[in-house]
mmJSON file of the N, C-alpha and C atoms, coordinates in Angstrom:
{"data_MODEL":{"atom_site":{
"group_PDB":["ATOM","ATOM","ATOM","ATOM","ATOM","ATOM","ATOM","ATOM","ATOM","ATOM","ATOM","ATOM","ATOM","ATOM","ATOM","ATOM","ATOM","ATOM","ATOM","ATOM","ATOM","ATOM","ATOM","ATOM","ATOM","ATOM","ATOM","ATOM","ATOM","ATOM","ATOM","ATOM","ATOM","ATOM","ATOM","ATOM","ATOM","ATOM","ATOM","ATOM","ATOM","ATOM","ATOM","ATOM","ATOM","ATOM","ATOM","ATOM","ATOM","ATOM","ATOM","ATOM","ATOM","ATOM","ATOM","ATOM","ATOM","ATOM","ATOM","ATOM","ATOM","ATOM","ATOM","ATOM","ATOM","ATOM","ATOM","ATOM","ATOM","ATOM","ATOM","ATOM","ATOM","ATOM","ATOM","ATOM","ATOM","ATOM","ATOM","ATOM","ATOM","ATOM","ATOM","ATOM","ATOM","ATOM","ATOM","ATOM","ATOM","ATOM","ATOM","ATOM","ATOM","ATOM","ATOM","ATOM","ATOM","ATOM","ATOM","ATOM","ATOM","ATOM","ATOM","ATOM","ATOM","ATOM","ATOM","ATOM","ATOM","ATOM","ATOM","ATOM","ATOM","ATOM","ATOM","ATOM","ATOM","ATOM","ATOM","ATOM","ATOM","ATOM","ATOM","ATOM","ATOM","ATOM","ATOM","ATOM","ATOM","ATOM","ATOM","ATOM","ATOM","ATOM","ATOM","ATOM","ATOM","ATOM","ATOM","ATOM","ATOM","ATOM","ATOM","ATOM","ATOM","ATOM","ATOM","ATOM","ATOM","ATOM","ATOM","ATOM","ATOM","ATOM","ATOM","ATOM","ATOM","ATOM","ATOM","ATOM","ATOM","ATOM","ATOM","ATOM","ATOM","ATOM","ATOM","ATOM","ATOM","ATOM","ATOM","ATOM","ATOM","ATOM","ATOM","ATOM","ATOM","ATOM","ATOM","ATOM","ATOM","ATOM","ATOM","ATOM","ATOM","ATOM","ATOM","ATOM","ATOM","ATOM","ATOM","ATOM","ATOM","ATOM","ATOM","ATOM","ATOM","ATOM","ATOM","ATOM","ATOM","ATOM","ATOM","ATOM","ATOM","ATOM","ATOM","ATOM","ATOM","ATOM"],
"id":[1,2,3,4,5,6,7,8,9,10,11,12,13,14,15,16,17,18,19,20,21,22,23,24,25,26,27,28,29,30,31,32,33,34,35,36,37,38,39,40,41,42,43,44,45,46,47,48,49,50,51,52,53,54,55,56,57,58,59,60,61,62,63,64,65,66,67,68,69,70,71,72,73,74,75,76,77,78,79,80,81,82,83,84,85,86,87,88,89,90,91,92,93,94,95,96,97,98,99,100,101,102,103,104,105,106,107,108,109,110,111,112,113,114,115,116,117,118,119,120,121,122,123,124,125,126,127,128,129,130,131,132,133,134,135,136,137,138,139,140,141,142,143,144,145,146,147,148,149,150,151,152,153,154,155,156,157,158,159,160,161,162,163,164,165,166,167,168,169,170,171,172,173,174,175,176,177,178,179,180,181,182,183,184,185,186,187,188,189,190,191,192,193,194,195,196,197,198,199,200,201,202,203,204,205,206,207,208,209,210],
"type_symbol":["N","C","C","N","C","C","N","C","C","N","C","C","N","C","C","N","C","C","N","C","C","N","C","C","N","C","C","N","C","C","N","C","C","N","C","C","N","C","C","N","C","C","N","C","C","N","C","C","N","C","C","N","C","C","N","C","C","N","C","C","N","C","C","N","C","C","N","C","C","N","C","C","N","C","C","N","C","C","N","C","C","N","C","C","N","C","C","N","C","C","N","C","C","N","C","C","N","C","C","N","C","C","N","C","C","N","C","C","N","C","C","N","C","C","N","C","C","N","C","C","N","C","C","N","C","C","N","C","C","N","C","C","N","C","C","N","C","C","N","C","C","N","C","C","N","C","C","N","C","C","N","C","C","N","C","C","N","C","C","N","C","C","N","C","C","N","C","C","N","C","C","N","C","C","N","C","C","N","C","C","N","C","C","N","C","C","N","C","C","N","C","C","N","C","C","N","C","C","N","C","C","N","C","C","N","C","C","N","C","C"],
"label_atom_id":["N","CA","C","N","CA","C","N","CA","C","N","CA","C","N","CA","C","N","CA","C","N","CA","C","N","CA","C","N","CA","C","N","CA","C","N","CA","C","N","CA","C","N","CA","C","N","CA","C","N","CA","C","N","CA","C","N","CA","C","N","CA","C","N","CA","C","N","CA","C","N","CA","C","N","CA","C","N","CA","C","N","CA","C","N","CA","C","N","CA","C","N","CA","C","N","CA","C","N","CA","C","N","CA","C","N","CA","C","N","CA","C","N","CA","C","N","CA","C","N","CA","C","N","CA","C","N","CA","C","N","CA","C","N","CA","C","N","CA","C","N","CA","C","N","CA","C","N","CA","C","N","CA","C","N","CA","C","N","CA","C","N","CA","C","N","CA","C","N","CA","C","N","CA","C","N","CA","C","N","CA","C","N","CA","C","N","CA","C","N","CA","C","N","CA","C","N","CA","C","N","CA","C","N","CA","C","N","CA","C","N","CA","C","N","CA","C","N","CA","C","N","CA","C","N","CA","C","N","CA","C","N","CA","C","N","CA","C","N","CA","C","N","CA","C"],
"label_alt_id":[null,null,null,null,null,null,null,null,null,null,null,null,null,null,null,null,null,null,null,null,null,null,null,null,null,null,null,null,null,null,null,null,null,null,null,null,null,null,null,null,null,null,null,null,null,null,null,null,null,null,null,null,null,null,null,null,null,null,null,null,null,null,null,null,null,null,null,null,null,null,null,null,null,null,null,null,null,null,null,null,null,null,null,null,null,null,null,null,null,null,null,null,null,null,null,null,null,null,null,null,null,null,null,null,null,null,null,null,null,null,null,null,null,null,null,null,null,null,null,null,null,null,null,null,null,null,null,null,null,null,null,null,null,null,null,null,null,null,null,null,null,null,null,null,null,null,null,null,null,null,null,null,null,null,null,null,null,null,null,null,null,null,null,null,null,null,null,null,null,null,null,null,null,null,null,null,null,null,null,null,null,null,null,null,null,null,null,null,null,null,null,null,null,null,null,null,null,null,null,null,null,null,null,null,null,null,null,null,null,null],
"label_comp_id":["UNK","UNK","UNK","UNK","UNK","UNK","UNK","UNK","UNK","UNK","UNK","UNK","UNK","UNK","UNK","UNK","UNK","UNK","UNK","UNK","UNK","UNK","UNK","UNK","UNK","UNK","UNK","UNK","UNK","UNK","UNK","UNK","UNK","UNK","UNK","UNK","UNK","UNK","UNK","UNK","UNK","UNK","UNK","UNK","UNK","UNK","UNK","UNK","UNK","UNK","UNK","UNK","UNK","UNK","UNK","UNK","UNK","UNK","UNK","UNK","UNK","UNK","UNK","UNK","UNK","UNK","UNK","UNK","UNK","UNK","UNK","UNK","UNK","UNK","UNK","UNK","UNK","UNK","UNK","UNK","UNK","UNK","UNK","UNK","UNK","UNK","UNK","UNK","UNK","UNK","UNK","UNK","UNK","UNK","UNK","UNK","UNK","UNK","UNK","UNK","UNK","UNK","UNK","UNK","UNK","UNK","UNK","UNK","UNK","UNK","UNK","UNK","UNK","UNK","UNK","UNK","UNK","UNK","UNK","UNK","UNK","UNK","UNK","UNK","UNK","UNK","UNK","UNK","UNK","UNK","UNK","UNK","UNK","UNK","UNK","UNK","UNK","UNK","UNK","UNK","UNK","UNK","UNK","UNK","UNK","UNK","UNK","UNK","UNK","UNK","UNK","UNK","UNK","UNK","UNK","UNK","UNK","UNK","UNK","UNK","UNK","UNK","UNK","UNK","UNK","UNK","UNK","UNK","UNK","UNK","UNK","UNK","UNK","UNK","UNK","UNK","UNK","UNK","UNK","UNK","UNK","UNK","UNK","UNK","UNK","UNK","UNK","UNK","UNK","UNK","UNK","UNK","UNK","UNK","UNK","UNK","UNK","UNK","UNK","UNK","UNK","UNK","UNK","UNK","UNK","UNK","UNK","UNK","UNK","UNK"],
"label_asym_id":["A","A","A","A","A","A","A","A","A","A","A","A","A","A","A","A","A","A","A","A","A","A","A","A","A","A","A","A","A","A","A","A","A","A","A","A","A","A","A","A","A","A","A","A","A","A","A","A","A","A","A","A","A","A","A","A","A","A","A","A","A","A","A","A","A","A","A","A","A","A","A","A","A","A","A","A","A","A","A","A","A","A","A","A","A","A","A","A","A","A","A","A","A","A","A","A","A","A","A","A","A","A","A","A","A","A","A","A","A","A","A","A","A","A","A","A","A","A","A","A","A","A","A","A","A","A","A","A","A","A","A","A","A","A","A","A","A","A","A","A","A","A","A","A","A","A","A","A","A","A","A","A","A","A","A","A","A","A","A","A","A","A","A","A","A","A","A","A","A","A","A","A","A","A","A","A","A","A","A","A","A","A","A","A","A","A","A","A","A","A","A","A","A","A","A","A","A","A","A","A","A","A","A","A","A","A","A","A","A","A"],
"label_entity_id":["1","1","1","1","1","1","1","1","1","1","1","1","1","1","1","1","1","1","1","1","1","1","1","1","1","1","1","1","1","1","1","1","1","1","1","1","1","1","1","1","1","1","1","1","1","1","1","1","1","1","1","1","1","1","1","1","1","1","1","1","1","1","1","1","1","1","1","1","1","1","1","1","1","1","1","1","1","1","1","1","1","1","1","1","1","1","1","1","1","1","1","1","1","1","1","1","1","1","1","1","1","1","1","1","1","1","1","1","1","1","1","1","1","1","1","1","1","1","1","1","1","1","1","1","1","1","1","1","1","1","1","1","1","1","1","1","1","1","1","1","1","1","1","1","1","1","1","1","1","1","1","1","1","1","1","1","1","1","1","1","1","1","1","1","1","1","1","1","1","1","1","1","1","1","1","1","1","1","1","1","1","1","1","1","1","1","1","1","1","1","1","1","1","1","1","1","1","1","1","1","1","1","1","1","1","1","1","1","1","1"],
"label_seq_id":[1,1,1,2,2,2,3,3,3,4,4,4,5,5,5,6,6,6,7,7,7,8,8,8,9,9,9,10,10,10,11,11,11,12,12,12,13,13,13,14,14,14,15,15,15,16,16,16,17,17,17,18,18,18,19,19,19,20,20,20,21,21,21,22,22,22,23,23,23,24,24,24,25,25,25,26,26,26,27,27,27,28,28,28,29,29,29,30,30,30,31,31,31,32,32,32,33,33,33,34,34,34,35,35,35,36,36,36,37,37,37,38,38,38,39,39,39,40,40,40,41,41,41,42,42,42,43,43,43,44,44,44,45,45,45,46,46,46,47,47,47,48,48,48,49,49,49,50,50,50,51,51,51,52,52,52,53,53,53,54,54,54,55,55,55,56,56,56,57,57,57,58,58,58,59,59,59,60,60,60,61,61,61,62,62,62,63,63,63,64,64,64,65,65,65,66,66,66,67,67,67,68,68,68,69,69,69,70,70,70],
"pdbx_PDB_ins_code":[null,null,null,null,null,null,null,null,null,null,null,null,null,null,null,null,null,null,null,null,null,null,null,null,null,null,null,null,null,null,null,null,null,null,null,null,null,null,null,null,null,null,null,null,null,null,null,null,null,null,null,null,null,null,null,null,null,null,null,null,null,null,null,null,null,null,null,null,null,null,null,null,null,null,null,null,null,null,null,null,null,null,null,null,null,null,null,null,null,null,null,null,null,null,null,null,null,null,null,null,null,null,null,null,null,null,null,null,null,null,null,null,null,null,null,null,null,null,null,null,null,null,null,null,null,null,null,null,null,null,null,null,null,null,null,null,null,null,null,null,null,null,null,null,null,null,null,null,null,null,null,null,null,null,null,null,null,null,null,null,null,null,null,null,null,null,null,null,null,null,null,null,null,null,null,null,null,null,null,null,null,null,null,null,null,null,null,null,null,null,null,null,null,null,null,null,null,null,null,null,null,null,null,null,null,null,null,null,null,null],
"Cartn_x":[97.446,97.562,96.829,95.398,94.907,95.585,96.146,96.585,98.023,98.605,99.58,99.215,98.188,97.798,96.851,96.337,96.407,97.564,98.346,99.501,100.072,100.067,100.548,99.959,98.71,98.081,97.702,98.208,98.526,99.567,100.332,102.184,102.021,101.194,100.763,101.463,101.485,102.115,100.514,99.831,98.227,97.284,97.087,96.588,96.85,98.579,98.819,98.303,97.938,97.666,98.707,99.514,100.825,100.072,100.908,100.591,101.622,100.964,101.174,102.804,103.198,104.109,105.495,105.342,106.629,107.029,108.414,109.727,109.382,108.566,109.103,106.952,106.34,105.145,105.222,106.046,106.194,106.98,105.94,107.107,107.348,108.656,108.573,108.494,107.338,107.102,107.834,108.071,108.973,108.363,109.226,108.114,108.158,106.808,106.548,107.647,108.243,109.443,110.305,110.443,111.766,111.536,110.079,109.039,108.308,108.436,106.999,105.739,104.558,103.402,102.982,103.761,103.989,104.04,105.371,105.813,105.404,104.658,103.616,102.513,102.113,100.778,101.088,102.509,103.288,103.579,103.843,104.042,103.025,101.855,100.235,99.948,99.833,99.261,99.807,101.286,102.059,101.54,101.151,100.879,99.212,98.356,97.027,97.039,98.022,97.97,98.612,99.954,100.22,99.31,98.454,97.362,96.551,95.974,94.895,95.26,96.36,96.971,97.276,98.075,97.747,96.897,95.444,94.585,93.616,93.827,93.458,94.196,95.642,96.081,95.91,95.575,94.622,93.583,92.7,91.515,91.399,92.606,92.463,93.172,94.336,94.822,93.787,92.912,91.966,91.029,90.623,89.748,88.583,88.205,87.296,86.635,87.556,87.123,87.883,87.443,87.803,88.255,89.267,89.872,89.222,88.257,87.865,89.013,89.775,90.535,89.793,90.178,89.779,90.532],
"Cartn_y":[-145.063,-143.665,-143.37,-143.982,-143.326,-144.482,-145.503,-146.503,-145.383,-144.829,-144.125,-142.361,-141.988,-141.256,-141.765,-143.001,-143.89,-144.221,-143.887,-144.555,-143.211,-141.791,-140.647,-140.429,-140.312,-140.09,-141.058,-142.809,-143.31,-143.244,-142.334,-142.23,-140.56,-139.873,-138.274,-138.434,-137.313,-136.873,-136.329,-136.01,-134.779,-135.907,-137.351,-138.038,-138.925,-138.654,-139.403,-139.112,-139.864,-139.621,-140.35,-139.839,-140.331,-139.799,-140.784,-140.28,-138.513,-137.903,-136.711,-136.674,-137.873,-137.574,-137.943,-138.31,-138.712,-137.328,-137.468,-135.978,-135.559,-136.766,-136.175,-135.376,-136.081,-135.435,-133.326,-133.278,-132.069,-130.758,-129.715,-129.033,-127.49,-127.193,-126.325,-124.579,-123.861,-122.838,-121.577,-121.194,-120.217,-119.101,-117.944,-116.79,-116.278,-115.529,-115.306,-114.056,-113.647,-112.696,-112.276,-113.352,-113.651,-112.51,-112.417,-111.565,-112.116,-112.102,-112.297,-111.742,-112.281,-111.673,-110.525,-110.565,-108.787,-107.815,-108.187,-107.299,-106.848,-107.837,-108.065,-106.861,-107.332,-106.341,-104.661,-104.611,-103.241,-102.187,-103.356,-103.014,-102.476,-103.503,-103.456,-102.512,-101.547,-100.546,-99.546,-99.391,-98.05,-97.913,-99.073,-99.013,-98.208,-98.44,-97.966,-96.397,-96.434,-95.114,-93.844,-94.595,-93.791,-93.349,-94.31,-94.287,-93.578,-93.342,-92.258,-91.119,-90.466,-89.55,-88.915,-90.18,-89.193,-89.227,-89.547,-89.537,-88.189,-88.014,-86.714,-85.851,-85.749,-84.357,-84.829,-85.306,-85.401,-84.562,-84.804,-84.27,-82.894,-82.219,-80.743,-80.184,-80.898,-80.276,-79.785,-80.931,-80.74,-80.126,-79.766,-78.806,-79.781,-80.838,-81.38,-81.405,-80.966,-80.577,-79.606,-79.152,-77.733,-77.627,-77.111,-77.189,-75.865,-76.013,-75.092,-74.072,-72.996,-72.114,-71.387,-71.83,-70.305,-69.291],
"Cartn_z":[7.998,8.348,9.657,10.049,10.753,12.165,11.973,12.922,13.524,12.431,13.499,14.33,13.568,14.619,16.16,15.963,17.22,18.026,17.597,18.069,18.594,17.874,18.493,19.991,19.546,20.646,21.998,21.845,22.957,23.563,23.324,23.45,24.271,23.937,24.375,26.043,26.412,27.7,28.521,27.545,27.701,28.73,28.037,28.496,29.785,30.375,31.488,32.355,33.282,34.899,35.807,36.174,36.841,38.404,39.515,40.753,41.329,41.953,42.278,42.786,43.699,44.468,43.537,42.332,41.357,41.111,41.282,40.711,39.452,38.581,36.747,37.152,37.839,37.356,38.024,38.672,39.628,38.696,38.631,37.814,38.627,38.217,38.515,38.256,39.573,38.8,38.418,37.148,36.862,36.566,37.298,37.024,35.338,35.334,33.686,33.678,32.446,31.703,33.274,34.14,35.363,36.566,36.352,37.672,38.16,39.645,40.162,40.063,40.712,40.133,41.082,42.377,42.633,41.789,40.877,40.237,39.08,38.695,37.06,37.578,38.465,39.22,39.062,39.961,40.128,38.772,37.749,36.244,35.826,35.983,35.238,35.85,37.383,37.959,37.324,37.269,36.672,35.091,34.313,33.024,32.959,33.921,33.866,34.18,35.456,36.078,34.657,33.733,33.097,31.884,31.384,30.403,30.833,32.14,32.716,32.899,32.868,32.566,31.105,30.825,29.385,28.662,28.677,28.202,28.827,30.126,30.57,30.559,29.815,29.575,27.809,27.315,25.562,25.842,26.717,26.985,27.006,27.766,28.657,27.252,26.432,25.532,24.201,24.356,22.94,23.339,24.789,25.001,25.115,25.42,25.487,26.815,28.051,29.277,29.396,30.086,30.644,32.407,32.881,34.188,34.904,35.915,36.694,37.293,36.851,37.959,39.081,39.735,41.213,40.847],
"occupancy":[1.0,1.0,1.0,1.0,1.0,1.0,1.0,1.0,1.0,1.0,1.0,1.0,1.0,1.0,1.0,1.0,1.0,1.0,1.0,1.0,1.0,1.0,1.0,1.0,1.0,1.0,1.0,1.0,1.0,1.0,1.0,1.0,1.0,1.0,1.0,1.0,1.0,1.0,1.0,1.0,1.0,1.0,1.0,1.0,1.0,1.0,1.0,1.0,1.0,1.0,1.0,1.0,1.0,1.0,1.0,1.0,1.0,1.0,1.0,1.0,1.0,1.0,1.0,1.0,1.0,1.0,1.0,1.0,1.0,1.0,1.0,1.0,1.0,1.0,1.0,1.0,1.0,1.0,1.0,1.0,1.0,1.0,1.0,1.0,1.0,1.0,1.0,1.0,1.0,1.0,1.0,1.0,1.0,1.0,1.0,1.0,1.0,1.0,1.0,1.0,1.0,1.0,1.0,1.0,1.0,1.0,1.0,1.0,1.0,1.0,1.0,1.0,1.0,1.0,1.0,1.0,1.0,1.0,1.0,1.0,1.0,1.0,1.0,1.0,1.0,1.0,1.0,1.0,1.0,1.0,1.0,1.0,1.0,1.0,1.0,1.0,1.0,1.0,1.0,1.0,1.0,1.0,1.0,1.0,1.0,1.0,1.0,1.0,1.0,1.0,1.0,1.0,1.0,1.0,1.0,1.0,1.0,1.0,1.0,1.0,1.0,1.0,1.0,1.0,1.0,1.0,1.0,1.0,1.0,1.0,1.0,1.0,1.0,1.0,1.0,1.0,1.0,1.0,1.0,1.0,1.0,1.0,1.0,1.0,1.0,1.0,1.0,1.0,1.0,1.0,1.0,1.0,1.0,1.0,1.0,1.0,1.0,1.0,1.0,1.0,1.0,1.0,1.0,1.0,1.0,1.0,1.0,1.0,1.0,1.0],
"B_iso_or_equiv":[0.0,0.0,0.0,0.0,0.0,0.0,0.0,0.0,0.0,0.0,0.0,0.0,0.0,0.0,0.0,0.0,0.0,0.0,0.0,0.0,0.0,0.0,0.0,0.0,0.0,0.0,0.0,0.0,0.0,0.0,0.0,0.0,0.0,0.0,0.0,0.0,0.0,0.0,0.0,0.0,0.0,0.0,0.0,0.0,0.0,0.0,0.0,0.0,0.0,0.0,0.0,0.0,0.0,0.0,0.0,0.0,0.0,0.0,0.0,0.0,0.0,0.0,0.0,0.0,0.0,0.0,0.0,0.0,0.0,0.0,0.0,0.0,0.0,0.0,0.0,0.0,0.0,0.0,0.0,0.0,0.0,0.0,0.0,0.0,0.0,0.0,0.0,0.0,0.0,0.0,0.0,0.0,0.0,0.0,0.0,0.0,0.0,0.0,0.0,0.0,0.0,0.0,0.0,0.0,0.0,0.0,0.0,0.0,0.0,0.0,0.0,0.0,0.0,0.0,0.0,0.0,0.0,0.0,0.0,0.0,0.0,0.0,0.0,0.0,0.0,0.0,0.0,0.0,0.0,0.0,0.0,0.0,0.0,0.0,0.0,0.0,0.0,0.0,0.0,0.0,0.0,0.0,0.0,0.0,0.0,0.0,0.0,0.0,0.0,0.0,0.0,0.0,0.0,0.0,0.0,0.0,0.0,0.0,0.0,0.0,0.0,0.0,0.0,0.0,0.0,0.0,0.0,0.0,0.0,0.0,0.0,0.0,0.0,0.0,0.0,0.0,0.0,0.0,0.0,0.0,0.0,0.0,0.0,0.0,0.0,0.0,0.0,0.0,0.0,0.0,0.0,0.0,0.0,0.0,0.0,0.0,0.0,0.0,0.0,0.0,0.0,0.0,0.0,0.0,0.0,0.0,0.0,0.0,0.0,0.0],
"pdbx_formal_charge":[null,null,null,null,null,null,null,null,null,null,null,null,null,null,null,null,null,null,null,null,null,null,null,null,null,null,null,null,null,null,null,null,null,null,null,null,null,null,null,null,null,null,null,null,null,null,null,null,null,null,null,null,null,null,null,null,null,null,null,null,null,null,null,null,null,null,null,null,null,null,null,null,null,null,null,null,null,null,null,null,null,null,null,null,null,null,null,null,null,null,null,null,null,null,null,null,null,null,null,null,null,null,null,null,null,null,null,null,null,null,null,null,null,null,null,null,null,null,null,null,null,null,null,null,null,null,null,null,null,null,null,null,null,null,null,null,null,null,null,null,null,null,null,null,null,null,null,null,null,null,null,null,null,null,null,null,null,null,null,null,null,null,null,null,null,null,null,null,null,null,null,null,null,null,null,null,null,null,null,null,null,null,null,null,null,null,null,null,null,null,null,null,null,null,null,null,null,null,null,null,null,null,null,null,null,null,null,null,null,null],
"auth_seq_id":[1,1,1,2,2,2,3,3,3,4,4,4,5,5,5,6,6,6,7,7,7,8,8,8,9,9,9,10,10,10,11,11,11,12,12,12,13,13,13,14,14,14,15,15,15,16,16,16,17,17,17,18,18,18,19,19,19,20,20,20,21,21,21,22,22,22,23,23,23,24,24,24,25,25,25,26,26,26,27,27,27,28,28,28,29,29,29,30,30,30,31,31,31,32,32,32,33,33,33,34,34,34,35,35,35,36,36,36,37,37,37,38,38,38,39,39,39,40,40,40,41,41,41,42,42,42,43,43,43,44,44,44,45,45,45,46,46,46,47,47,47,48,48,48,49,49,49,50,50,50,51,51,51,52,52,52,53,53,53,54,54,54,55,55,55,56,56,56,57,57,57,58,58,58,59,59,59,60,60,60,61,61,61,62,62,62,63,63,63,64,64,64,65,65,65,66,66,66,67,67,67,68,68,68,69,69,69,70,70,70],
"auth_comp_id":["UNK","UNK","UNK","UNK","UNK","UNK","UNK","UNK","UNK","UNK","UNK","UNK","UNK","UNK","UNK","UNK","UNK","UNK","UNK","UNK","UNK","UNK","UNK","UNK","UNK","UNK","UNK","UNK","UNK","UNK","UNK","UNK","UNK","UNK","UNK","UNK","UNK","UNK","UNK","UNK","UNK","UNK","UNK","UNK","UNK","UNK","UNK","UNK","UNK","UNK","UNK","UNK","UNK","UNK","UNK","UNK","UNK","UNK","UNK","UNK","UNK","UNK","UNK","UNK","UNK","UNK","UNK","UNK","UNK","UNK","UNK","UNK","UNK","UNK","UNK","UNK","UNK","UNK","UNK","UNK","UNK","UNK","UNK","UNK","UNK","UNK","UNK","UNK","UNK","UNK","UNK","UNK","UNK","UNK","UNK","UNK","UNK","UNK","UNK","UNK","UNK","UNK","UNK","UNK","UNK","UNK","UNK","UNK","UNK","UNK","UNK","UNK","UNK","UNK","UNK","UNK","UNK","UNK","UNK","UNK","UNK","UNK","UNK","UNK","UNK","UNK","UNK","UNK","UNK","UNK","UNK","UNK","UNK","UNK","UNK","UNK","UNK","UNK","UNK","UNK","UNK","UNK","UNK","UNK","UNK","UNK","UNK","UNK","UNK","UNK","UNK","UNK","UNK","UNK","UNK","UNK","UNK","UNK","UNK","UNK","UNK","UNK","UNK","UNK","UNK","UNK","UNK","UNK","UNK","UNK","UNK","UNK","UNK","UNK","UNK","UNK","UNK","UNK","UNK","UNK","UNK","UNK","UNK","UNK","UNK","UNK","UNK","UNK","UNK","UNK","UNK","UNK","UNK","UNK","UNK","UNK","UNK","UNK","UNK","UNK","UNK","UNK","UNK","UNK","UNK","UNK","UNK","UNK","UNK","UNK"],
"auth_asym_id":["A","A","A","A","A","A","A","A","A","A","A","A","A","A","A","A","A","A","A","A","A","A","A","A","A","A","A","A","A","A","A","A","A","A","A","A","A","A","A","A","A","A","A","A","A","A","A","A","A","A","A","A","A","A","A","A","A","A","A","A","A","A","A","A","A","A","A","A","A","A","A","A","A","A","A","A","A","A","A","A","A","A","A","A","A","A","A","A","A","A","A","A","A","A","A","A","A","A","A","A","A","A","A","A","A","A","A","A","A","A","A","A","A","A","A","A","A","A","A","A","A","A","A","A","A","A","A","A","A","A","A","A","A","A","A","A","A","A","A","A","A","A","A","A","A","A","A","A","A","A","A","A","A","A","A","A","A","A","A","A","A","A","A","A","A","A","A","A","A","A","A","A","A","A","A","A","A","A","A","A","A","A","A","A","A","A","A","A","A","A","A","A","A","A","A","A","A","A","A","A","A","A","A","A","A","A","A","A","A","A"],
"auth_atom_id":["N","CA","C","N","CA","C","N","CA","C","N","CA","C","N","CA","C","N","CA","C","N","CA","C","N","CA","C","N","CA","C","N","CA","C","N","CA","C","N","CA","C","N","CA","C","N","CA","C","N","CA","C","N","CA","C","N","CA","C","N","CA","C","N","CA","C","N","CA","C","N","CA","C","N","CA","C","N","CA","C","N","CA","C","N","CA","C","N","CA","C","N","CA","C","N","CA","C","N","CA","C","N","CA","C","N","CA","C","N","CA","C","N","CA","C","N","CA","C","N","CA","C","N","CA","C","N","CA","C","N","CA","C","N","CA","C","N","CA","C","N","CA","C","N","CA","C","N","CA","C","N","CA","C","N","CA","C","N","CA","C","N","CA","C","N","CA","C","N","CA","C","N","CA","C","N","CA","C","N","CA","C","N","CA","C","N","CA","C","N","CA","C","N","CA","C","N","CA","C","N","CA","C","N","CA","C","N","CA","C","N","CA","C","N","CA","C","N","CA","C","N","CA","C","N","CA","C","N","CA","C","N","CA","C","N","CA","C","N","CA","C","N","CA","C"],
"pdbx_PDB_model_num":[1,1,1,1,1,1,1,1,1,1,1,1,1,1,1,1,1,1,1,1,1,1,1,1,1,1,1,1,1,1,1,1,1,1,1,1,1,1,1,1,1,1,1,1,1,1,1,1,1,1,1,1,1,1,1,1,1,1,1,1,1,1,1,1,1,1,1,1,1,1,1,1,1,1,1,1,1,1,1,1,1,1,1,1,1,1,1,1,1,1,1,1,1,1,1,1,1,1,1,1,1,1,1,1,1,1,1,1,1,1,1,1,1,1,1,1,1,1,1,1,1,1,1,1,1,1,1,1,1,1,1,1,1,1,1,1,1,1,1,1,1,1,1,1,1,1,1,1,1,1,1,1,1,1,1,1,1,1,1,1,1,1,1,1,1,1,1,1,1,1,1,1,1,1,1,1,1,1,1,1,1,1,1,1,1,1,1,1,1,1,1,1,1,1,1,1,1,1,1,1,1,1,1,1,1,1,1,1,1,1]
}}}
């Protein structure tokens, strides 16, 4: 039993060290859910900006601050 988990793990992909310039060691990078990380960023800003908002009209609604009028 424990001879073939020796055997898994001399066979592993985790443990190779192949030289850099081989085709199979090279991968390529795909953007995460088919966005760049511009656009991940652009997403993540609109997602903060909309949370700070509605958390400050929670605020003004529950009366927990109060809006100075002139």
């Amino acid at each position: 039993m424990l001879d073939d988990f020796r055997d898994d793990s001399d066979s592993s992909m985790i443990f190779e060290f192949e030289d850099s310039d081989t085709p199979e060691t090279v991968q390529k990078k795909r953007p995460y859910m088919g966005m760049t990380s511009v656009q991940r960023f652009v997403i993540a800003l609109m997602l903060l900006v909309i949370a700070c908002v509605l958390s400050a009209f929670c605020l003004i609604v529950t009366e927990k601050i109060v809006l100075p009028f002139i």
